[in-house]
N, C-alpha and C positions, 0 to 999 in steps of 0.2 A: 539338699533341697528336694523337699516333695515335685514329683512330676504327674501330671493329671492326664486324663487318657489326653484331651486335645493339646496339651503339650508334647506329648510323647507322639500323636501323630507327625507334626511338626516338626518332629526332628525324626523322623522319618523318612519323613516329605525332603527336606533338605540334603537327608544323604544320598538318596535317589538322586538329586539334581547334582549334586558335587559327583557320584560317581558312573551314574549310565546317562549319556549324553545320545539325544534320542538321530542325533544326525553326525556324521563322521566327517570331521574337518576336510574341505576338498574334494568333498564329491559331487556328483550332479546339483546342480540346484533343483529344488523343483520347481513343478508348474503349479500353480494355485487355481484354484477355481471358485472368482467371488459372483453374486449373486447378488444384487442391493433391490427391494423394493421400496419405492417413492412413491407409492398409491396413498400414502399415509402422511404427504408429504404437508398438506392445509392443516395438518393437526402438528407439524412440523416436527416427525418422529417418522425415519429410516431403519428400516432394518433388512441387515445384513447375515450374511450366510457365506461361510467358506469350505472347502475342503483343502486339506494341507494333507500332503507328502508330512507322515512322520515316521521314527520307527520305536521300537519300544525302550523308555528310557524318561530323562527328562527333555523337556522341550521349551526352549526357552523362545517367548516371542514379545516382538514390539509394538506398541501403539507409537505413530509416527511423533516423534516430540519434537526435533527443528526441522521446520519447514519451511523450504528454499523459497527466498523471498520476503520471510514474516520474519526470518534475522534474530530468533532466538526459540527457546522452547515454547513454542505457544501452540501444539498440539491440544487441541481440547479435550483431554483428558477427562474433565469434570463434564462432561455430556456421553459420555459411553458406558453404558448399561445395557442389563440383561444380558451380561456376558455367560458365554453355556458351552463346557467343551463333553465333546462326548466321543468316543471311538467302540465300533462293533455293537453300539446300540447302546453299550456304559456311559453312564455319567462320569467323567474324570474331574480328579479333585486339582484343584489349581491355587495357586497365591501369588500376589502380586509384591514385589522386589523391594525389601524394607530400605534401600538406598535410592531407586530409582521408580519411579511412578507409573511412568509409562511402560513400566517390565512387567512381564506375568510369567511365571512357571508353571508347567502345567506336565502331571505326571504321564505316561504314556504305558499303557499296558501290553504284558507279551501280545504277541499275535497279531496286533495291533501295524497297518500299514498308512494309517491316514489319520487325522482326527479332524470332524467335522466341529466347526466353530461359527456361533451365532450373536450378532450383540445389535445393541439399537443403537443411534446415532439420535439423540435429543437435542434441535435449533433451539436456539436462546428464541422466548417468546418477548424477549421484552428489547433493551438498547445493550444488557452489557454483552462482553464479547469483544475481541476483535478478531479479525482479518476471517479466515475459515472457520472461528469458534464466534463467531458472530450470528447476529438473523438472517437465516438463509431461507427463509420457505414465508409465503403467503397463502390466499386461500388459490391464488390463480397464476401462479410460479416458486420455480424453487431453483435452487443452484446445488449441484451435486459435485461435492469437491471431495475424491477416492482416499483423502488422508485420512478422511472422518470418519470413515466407514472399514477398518479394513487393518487388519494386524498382519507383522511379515514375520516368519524364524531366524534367529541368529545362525548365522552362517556366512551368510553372502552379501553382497552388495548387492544397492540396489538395480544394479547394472543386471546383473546376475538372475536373479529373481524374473519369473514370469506370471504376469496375472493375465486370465480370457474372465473379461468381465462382464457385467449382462444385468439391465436395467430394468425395471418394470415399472411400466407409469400409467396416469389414468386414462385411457381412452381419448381420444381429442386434443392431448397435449404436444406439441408440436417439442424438437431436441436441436439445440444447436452443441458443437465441440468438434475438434480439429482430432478426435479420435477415429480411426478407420472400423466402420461397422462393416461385421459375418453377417449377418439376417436380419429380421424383423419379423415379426409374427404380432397378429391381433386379436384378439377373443373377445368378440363380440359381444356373447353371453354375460359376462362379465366386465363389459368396460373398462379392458386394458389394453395396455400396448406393451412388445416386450422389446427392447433391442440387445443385441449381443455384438461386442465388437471384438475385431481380431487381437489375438495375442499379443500383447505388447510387455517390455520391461514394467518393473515398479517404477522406474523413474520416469517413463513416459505415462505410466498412467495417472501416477498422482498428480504431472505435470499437464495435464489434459482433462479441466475440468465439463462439465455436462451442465448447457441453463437448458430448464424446461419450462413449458407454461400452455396454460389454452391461449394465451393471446402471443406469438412470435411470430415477428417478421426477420427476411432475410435479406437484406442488400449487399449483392455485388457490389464491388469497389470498385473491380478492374477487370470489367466484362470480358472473356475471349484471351487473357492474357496467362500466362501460366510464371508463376506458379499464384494459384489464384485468392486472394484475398474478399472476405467477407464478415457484413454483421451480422449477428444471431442476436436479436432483439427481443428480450420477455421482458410485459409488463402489464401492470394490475389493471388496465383498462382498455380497449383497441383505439381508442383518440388519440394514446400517448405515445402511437407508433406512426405518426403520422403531420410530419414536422413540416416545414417550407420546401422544397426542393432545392435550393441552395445547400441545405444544411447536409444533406448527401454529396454534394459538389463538393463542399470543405473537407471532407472524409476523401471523395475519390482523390483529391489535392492531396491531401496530405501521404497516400501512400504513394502517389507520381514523385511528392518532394523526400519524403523519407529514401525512397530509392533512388534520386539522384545524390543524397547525401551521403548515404553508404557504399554505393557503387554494388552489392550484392545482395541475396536472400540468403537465410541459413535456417528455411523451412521450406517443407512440402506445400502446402499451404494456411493462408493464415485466417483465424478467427476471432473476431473482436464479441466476446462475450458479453452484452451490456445487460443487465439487470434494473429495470424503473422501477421504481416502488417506493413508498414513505414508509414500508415497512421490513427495510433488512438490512443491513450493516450497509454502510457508504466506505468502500472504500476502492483502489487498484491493486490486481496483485498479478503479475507478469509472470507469464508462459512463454514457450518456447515458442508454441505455436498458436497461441490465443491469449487472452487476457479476462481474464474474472474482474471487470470493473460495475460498480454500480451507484448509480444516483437517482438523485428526486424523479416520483413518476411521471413528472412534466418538464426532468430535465430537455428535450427534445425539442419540444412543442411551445414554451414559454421565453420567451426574448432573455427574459431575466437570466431564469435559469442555466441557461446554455452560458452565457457569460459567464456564471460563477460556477459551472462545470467545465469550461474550456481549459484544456491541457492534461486532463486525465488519459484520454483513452490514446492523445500522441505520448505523455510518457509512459505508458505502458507497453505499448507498441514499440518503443525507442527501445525499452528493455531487453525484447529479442535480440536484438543486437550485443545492447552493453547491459550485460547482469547474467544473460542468459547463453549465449555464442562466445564473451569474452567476460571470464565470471576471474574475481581475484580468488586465489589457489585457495586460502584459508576459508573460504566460502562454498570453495566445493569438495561437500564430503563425501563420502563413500555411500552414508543411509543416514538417515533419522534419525538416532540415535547419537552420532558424534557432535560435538559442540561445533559450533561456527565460530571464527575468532571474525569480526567488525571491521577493524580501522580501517580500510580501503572501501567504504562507503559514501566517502569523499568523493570516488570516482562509480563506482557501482548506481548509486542514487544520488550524486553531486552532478556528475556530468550527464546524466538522465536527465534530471532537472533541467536543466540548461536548454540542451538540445529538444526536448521538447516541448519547452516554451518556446522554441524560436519559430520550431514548425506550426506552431498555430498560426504565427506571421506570416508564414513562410503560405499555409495553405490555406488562409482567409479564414480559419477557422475566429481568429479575432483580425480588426483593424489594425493600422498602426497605432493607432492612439486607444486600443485598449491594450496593447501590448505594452504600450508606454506604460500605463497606467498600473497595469499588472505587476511591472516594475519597479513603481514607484511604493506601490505599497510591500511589498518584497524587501526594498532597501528600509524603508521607513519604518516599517518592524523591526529589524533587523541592527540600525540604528537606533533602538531605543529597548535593547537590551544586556540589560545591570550583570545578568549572568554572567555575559564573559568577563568580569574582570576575577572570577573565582574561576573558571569552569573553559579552557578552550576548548576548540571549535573541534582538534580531536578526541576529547574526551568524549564530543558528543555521538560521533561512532564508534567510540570504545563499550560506551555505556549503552550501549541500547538494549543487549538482551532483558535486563534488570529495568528498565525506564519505558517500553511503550505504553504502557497502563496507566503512565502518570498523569494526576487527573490537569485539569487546565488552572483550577489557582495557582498563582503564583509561578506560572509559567515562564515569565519574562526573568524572572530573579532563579529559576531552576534550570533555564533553558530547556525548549524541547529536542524535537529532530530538527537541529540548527543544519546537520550537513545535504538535508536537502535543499533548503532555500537558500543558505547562507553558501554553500557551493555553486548556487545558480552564480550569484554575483561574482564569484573568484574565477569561473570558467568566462565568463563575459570577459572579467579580467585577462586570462590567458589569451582567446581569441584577440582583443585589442593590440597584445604587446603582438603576437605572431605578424598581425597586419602590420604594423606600424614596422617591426624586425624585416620582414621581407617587402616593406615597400608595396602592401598592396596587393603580392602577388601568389600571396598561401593565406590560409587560416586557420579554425578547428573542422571545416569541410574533409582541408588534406590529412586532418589527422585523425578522423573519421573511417575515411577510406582506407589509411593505410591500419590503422590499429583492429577497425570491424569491417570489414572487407573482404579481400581474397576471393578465391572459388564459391560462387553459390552451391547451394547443395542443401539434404537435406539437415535434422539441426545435430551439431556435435558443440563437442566444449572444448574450449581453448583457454587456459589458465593463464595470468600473468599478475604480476608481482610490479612492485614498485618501481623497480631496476626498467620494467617493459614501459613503463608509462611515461615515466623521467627520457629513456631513450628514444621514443617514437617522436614525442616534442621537439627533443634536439633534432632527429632527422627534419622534420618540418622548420625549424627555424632553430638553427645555437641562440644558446640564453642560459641564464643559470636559475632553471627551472627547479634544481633541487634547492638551492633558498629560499626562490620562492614560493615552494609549497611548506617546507619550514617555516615559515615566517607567517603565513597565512594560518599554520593547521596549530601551531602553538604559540603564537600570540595571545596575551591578554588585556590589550588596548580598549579601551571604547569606540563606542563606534562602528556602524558599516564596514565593509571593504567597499568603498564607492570609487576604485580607481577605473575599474571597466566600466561604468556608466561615465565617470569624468574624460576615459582615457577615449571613448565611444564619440567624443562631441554634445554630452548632455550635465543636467547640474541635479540634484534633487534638491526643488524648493517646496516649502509651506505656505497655504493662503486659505480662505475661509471657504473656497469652493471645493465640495463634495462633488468628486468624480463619478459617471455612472459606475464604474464597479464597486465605491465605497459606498455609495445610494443602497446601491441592489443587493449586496453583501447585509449591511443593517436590517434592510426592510425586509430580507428571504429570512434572516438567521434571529431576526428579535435582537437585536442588541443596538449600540449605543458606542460607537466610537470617541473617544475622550482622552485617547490613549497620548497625542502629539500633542495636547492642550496641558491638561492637569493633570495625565497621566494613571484614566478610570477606563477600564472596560468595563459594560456594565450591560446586562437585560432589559428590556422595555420595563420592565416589574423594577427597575432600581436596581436588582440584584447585582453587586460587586465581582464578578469574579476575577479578575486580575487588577494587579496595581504596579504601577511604571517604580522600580527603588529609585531615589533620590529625587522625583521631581514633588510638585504640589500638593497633591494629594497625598501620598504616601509618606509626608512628611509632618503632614496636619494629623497624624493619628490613621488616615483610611486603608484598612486592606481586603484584601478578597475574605466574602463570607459574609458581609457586613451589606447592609440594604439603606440605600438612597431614599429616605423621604418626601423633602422638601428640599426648595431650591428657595433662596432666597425669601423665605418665607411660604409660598406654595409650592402645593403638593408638585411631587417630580413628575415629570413626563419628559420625553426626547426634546422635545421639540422649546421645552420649559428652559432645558438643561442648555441647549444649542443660544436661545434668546437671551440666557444670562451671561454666556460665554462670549457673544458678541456685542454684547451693552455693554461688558464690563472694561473693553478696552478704553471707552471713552470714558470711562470714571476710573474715580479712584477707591470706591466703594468696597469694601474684600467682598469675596464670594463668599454666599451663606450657606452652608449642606446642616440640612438636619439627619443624622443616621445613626440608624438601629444595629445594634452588635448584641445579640447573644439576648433578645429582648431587655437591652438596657438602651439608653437613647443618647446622644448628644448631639448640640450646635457645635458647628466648626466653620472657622474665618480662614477661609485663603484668598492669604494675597496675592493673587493674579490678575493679570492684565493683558495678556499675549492675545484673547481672542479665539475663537474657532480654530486647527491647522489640522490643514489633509496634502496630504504626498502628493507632488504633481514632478513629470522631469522636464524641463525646459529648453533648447537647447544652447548651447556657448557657439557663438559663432565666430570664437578666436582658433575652432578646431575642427578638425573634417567630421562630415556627419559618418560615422563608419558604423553604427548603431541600426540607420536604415538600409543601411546595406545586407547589416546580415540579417534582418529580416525581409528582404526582398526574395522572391520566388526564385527559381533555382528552373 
């Protein structure tokens, strides 16, 4: 076979990397020195600058691919450019790992004690993206998450590894994160600010992300208390930092109740990172000692919105404890690079769930009756998903590396991340049997305290495995918890698991009254609930995007993708759709949908009758109320 000069480089290049290895197994790690400028951050393009300890040889380095938390490879990869390695003033030639993506070799030359390495960090300008490879940057905030920015060498763990990292931002922009800053320095002339913070691991640093912004405010939680808890608030407008006073009360509540819940701290101090904006990724993603959450820029300041944001920033908070303090074994890897294996997610983000739905009870941050409510629509999804009879409830922790991107059609028959919500319900469940097993006199509080508890201090990891989970239950109440998490986690029944809401003193019923969170949910999010009637979700625009298997709709021919016209003869609108569905129970008339698929059209008749139904819980009064117990205050 003919070989061409750039073929012949190339294998070149590869036997350098097979045989001079630019770092000697087991020796010092180095120190790194990253440099990240964010002054470029409204045009939402970072760049980064390292110096790496190398020696002459091949040099093999990583872009971070699983990131603790995001629960599979979802290093943004496809956002890092103008990658540039150079050592002694050389440009050095480099290729990236034809098995693995997030790998780069990079040749290293005699003489050579360092190579200086430079790359951008490009935010999605638009929706797609998720978790850190999401929209992170506005014209008047940004969030700077160090996995994005920042390649480490094979060798070490990231225990091992040290980065002194060091920020530049624009002038006037105010820094919140639970990272310990060396200096600060500002230059006037130019309109920046610099910060440097002290030495820390890789794994505290990627774990200790940085919000900035011109408009951040900062609220104490727990004024004068040590170890001290606060918010770092950036957002696109200074109105949107500036909510009721209550709504700081629900917050200081909640870190009083979370710490009676656990009995300890397993951080220095904490930082609730909040991000407002309409324009950067929505989601939670849990630190040891902060949390990168963010929503609507009027989540705060808007009645609505705080309702359909309530329980974000307690289950992220809940996380330092369970995910991050008491993390399952298979979850905690050495670096970025190794695979996470899932299934204990159940408990990781099952039992997160839970507990910090309860703590919004728990700290006013909702009423009783929109926790009720919260629940009801929780089970009521949850019950009217076709999925599980292919797909259990473990699979749906098994699969996630491969499944977060999946889009929303056809949801209910693909199932999503069933183990966060659908966990809610089976940990309800467990708390009921504990109560009811010991009479009242233990719950999931004591096994709380005994499982995430212990000596506060600052943050370490503590592994455990199935065997610890199953055991800590029986110390709190004997039971045969190992069936019963069999029986819940590989089941393929229909149906809810509604035994902790039935076993709680509650019932989940259906009736034509929209609760305020099903209100505020439609009217915030443009959509059209239809899901417990005929089995349509659907956009104010008509547009289909899920369909319930086996009920009304989905049987008449309708599935996601497919657009709602007409109702009954006129054109669709919500409120068209709600008036046909409540007339129709008193007739016997079918329902009329006119709908377009693929620009082709058709009438369709369903027989229904059932009327409007939305999720309410009611209570049974043949059973103790143990439900408002445990969301009573602590």
């Amino acid at each position: 076979m003919a070989t061409f000069p750039g073929q012949m480089f190339r294998w070149m290049f590869l036997l350098v990397i097979i045989v001079s290895p630019a770092f000697a197994a087991g020796g010092p790690a180095p120190h790194v020195s990253l440099f990240v400028d964010a002054t470029d951050a409204p045009r939402k393009i970072f760049h980064a600058r390292m110096t790496i300890p190398a020696k002459p040889g091949s040099l093999t380095l990583y872009y971070p691919k699983w990131i603790p938390g995001e629960h599979g490879p979802t290093g943004p990869i496809q956002d890092l450019t103008g990658l540039k390695f150079t050592a002694n003033g050389q440009t050095l030639a480099w290729r990236r790992d034809l098995l693995d993506g997030w790998t780069f070799h990079v040749e290293i030359p005699a003489g050579a004690t360092a190579v200086e390495t430079t790359l951008d960090f490009i935010s999605p300008a638009g929706p797609e993206g998720i978790y850190t490879g999401g929209a992170t940057a506005t014209d008047r905030m940004a969030v700077v998450n160090w996995n994005t920015m920042l390649l480490y060498p094979e060798g070490w763990t990231s225990d091992e590894l040290t980065y002194e990292a060091t920020l530049k931002l624009p002038m006037g922009w105010k820094f919140g994160t639970s990272l310990p800053v060396s200096a600060e320095a500002g230059d006037q002339l130019n309109a920046q600010r610099q910060v440097t913070f002290k030495p820390v691991s890789l794994t505290m640093l990627v774990d200790a992300p940085v919000i900035t912004g011109e408009y951040l405010k900062v609220v104490p939680l727990n004024a004068g208390q040590t170890p001290a808890v606060e918010m770092d608030i950036a957002a696109d407008s200074p109105g949107a930092l500036d909510p009721p006073a209550d709504v700081w009360e629900h917050y200081k509540n909640l870190i009083r109740q979370t710490s009676a819940l656990f009995g300890a701290q397993h951080y220095r101090d904490y930082h609730f990172l909040y991000g407002l904006s309409d324009h950067v990724a929505h989601f939670g993603l849990e630190h040891h000692e902060s949390n990168d959450s963010r929503s609507d820029e009027r989540a705060l300041v808007d009645a609505r919105k705080r309702l359909l944001s309530s329980g974000l920033l307690s289950h992220e908070y809940v996380h330092s404890w369970n995910g991050k303090y008491r993390r399952p074994a298979d979850l905690a890897t050495p670096d970025y690079e190794k695979p996470m294996q899932t299934d204990l997610l159940w408990v990781y983000e099952g039992l997160t769930q839970y507990l910090g739905q309860i703590l919004t009870g728990r700290s006013g941050e909702r009423t009783s009756e929109e926790f009720r409510d919260a629940l009801a629509n929780t089970a009521a999804e949850l019950d009217h998903r076709p999925g599980r009879t292919w797909r259990n409830l473990q699979d749906t922790a098994d699969g996630v590396p491969p499944m977060q991107g999946a889009p929303h059609q056809w949801e209910s028959w693909r199932r999503p991340l069933d183990y966060y919500q659908e966990d809610e319900l089976n940990w309800l469940w467990v708390d009921t049997i504990i109560r009811q097993q010991t009479h009242g006199q233990k719950s999931m509080d004591d096994f709380c305290r005994i499982f995430h508890g212990g000596p506060s201090g600052p943050p370490r990891l503590k592994t455990y495995v199935f065997e610890d989970v199953l055991n800590t239950l029986n110390q709190v109440a004997p039971y045969d918890w190992r069936g019963f998490w069999t029986e819940r986690l590989d089941n393929h029944r229909p149906g809810a698991p509604l035994g902790g809401i039935e076993g709680s003193g509650w019932k989940l019923v259906y009736d034509d009254a929209r609760s305020e969170l099903v209100r505020s949910y439609e009217e915030d999010r443009s959509v059209v609930n239809a899901a417990y009637s005929i089995g349509l979700w659907l956009q104010e625009d008509g547009s289909i995007t899920d369909t319930i298997e086996g009920m009304t709709a989905a049987q008449a021919g309708i599935g996601p993708g497919m657009k709602l016209i007409a109702v009954n003869g006129k054109k669709f609108s919500a409120d068209g759709l709600r008036d046909a569905l409540r007339k129709g129970k008193n007739s016997s008339a079918a329902l009329e949908l006119l709908v377009e698929n693929t620009e082709y059209y058709r009438t369709l008749m369903l027989d229904y009758h059932g009327g409007e139904k939305y999720p309410h819980l009611v209570r049974d009064e043949t059973k103790p109320d143990l439900l408002s117990d445990i969301v009573k205050p602590r």
